[in-house]
Phi, psi and omega in degrees: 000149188252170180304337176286299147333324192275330161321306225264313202263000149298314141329271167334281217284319157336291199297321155305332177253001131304311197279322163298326175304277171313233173059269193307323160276012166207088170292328231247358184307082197319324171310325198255341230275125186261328155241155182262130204280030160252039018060054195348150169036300184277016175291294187262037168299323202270004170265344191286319183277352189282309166293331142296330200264358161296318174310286184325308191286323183294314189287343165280320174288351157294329225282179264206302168317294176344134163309128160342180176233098182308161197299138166287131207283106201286136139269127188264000000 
């Protein structure tokens, strides 16, 4: 994977794990709310997915992959 790849889904994965964070801490907000949870069986789908795509983003930004932390400059 190149470096342009690893940006990109590094991105992605930031940008997924803010918009699922808000998301989750203001479940009951009527603007965000995507299903309504009064809703039989299918009521907390959209908390279920909301909660994959945080998962998802913490685990792509742990990954092995992730870009580095460029190097530190030794002072002499």
């Amino acid at each position: 994977m190149d470096n342009q790849q690893r940006t990109t889904r590094r991105i992605g994965a930031i940008v997924g794990v803010v918009v699922a964070a808000i998301y989750l801490l203001n479940p009951t907000a009527g603007v965000l709310e995507l299903i309504p949870d009064v809703a039989p069986v299918i009521g907390n789908l959209d908390e279920a997915g909301a909660t994959a795509l945080l998962l998802w983003g913490v685990q792509q930004l742990r990954s092995r992959d992730a870009l580095p932390l460029p190097p530190l400059k030794n002072r002499r």
